[in-house]
MILOMAR-294307 format. One record per atom (N, C-alpha, C): residue number from 1; chain; atom name; x, y, z. Coordinates in steps of 0.001 Angstrom, whole numbers, plus 500000, padded with zeros to 6 digits. Example, Ala and Ser with C-alpha at 12.3 -4.5 7.8 and 13.67 -1.06 7.14 Angstrom:
REM residues 2
k  c  a  u  v  w
1  A  N  513190  494310  507800
1  A  CA  512300  495500  507800
1  A  C  513200  496700  507800
2  A  N  512850  497750  507080
2  A  CA  513670  498940  507140
2  A  C  512900  500030  507870
//
This chain:
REM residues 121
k  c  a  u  v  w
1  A  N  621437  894078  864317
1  A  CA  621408  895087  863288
1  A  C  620725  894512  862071
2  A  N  620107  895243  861458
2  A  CA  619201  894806  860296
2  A  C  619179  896003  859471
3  A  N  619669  896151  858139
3  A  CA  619452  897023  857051
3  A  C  618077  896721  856604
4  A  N  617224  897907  856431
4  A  CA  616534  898088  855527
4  A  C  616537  899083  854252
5  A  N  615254  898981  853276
5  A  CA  615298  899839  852562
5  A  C  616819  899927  851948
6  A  N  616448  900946  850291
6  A  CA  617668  901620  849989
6  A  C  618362  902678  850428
7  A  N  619517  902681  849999
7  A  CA  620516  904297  849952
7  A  C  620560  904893  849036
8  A  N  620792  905927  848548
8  A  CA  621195  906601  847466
8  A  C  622960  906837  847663
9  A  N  622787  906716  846302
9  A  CA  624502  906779  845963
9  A  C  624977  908465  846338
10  A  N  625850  908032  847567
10  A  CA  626629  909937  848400
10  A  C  625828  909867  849701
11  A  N  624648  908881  850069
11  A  CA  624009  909025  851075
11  A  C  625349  908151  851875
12  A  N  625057  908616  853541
12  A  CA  626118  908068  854639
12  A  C  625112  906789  855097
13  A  N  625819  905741  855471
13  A  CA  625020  904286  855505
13  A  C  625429  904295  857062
14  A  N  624775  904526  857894
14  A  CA  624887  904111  859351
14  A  C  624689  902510  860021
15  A  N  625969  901885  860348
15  A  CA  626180  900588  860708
15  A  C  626342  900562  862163
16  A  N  625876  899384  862597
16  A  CA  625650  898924  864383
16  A  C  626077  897460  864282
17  A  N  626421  897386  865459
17  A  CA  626285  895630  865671
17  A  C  626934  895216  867287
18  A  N  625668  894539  867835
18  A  CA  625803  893869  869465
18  A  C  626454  892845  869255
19  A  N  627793  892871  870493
19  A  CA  627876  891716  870156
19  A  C  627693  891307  871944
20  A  N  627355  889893  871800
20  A  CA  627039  888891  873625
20  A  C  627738  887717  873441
21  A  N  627616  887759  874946
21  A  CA  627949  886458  875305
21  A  C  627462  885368  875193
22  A  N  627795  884143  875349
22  A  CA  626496  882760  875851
22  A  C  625199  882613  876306
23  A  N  625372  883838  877669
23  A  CA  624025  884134  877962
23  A  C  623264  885273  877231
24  A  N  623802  886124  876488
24  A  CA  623272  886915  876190
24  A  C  623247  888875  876637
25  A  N  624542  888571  877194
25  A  CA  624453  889719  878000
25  A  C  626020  890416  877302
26  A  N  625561  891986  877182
26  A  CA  627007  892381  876173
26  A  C  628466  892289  876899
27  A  N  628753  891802  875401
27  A  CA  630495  892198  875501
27  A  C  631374  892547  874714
28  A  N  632534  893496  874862
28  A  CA  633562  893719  874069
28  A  C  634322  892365  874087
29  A  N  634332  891886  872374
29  A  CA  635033  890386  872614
29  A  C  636520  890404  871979
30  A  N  636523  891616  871527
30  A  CA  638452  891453  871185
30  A  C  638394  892362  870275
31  A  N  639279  892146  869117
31  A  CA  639459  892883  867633
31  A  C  638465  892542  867220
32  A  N  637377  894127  866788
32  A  CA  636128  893719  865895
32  A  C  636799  894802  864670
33  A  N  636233  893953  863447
33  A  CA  636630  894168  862380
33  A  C  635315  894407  861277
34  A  N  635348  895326  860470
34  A  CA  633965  895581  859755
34  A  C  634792  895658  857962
35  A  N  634292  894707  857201
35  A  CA  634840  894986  856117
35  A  C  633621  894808  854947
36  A  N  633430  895768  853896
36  A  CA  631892  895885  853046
36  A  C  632706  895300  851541
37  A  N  632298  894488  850511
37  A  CA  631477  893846  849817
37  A  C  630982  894699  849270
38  A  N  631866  894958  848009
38  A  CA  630882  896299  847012
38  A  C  630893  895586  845925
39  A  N  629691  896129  845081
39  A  CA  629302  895521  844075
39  A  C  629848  894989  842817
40  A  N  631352  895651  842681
40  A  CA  632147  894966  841686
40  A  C  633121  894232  842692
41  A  N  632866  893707  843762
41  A  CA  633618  892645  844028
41  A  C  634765  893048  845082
42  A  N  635234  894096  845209
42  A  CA  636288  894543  846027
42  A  C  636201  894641  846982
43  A  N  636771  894604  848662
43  A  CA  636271  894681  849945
43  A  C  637022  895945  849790
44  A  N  635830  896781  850941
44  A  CA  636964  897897  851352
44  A  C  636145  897635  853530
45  A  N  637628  897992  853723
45  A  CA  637623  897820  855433
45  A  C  637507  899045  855765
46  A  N  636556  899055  856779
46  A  CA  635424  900252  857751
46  A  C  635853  900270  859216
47  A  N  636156  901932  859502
47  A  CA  636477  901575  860756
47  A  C  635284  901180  861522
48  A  N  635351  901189  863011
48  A  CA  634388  900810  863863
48  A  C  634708  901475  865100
49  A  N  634284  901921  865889
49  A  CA  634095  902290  867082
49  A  C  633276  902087  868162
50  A  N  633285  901984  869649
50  A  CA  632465  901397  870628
50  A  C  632434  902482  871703
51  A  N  631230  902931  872214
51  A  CA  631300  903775  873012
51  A  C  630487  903222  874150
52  A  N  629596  901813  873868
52  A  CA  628750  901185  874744
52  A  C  629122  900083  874537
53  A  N  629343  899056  875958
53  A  CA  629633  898133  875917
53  A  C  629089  897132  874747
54  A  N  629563  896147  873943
54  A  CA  628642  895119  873151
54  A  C  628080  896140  871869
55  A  N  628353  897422  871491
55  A  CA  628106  898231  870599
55  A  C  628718  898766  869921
56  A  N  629011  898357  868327
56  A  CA  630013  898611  867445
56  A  C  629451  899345  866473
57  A  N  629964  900467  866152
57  A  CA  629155  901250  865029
57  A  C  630384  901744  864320
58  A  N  629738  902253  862914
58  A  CA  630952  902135  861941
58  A  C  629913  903627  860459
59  A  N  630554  904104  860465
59  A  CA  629621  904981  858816
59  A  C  630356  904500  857580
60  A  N  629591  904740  856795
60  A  CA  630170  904129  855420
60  A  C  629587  905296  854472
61  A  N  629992  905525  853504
61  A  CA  629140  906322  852178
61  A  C  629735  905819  850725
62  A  N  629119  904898  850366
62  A  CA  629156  904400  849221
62  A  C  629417  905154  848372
63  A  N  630242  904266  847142
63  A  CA  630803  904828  845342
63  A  C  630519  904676  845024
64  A  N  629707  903302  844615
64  A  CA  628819  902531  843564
64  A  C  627810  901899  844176
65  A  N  626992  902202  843104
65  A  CA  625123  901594  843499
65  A  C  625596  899365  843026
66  A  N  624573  899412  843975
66  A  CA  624003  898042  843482
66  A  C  624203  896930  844731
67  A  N  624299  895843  845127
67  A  CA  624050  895231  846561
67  A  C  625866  895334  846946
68  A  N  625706  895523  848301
68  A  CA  626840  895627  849195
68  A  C  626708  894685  850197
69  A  N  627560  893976  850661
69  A  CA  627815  892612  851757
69  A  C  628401  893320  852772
70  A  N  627529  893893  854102
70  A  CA  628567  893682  855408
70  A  C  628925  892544  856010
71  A  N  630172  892647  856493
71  A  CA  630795  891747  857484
71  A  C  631440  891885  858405
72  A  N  630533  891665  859400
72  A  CA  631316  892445  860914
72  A  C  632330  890899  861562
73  A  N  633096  891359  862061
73  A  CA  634108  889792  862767
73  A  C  634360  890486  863974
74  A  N  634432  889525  865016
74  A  CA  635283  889502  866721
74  A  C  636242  888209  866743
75  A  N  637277  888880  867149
75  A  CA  638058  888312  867462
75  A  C  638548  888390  869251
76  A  N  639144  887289  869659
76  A  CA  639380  887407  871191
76  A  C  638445  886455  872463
77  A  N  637871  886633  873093
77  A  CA  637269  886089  874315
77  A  C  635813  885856  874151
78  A  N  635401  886235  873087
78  A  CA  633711  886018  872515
78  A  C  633813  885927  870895
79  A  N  634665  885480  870324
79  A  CA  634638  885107  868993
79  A  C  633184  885402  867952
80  A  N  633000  886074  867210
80  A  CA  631767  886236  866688
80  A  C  631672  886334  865196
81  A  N  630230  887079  864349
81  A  CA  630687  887044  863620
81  A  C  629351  887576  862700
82  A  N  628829  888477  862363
82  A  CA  627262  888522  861314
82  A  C  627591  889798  859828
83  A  N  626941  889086  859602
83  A  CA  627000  889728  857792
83  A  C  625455  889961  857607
84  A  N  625226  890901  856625
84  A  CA  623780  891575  856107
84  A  C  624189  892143  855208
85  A  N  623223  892561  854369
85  A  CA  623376  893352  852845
85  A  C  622392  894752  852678
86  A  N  623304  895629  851786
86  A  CA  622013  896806  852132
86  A  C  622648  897002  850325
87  A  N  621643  897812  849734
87  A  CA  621312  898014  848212
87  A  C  621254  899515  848223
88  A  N  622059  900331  846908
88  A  CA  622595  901511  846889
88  A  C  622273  901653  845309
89  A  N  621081  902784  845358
89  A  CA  620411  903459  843952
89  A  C  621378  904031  843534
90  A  N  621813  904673  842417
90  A  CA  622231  905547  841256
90  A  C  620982  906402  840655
91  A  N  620514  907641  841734
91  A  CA  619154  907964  840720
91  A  C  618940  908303  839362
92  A  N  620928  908293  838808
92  A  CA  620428  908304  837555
92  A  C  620032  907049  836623
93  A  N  619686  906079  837735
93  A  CA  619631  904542  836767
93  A  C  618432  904433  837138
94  A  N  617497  904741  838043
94  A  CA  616398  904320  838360
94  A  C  614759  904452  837148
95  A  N  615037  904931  836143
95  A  CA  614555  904762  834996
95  A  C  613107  906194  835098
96  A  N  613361  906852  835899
96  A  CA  612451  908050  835852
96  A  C  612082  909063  834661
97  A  N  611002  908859  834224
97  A  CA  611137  910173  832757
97  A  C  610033  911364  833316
98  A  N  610495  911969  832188
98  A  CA  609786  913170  832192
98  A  C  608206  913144  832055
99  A  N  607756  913937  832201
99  A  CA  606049  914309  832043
99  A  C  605894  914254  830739
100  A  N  606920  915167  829972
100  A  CA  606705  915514  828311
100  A  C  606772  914753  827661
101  A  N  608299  913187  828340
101  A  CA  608421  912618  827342
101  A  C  607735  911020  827566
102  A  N  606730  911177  829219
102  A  CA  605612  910162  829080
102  A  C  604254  910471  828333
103  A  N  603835  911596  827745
103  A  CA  602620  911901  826947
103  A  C  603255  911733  825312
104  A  N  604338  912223  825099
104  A  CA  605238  911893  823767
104  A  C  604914  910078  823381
105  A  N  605407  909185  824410
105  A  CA  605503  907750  824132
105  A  C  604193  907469  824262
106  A  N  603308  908017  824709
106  A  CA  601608  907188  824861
106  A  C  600948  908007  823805
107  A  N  601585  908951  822945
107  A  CA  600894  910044  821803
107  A  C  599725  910542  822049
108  A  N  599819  911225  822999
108  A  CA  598776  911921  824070
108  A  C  599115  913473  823318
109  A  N  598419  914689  822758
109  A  CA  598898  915671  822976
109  A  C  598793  916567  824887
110  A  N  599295  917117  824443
110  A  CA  599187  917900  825813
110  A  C  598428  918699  826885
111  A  N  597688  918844  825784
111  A  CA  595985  919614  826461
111  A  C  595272  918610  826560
112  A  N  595414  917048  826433
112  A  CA  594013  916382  826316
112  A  C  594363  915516  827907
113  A  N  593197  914937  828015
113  A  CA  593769  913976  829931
113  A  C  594427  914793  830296
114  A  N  594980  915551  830853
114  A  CA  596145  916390  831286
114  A  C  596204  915989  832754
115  A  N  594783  916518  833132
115  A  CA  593746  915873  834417
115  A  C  593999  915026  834985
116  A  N  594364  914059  833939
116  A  CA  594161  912516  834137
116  A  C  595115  912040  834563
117  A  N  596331  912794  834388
117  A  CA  597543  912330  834392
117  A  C  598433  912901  835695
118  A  N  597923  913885  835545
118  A  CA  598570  914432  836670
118  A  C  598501  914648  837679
119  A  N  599665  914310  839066
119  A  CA  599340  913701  840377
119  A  C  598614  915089  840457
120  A  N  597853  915572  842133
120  A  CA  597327  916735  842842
120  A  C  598558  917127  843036
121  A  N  598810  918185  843472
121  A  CA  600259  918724  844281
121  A  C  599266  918740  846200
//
């Protein structure tokens, strides 16, 4: 399993994780446990479920933006164990302004470049 990219804060975070054996071939290895690493520090524990052998999946939907720590654990007959991080926007923090009030700060009036400025639709 590998997170990419961001989430947005209320978006559902879809989690996986194989787990194998020695050789490489899946297995259910005991009590798997999924617990997330939120950004002020608090764990909160995620269920998990398996419907394919060696395949643990779990949803999450984040409260707060900013980096989150998974940590998946097995416990039992294949002992295991992987962690990854996935990053959660607040679009109201992402620093986006307006049209009006980017020609305002560059003291552009409004009829002039207009052209210039503005994407095609």
């Amino acid at each position: 399993m590998a997170l990419t990219g961001s989430y947005d804060l209320g978006d559902v975070v879809y989690l996986s994780w194989n787990t194998v054996n020695s050789s490489g071939a899946a297995v259910n290895p005991g009590t798997v446990t999924l617990n997330i690493t939120l950004p002020d520090g608090t764990t909160s524990a995620v269920t998990t479920s398996t419907s394919v052998t060696g395949t643990y999946t779990a949803s999450y939907q984040p409260t707060q933006s900013g980096r989150h720590v998974v940590a998946w654990s097995a416990t039992g007959t294949w002992p295991q164990a992987f962690a990854d991080v996935f990053e959660v926007r607040n679009i109201a923090d992402i620093g986006i302004i307006g049209y009006d009030e980017a020609l305002e700060y560059l003291n552009i009036r409004s009829e002039e470049h207009t052209s210039e400025l503005q994407s095609p639709c």
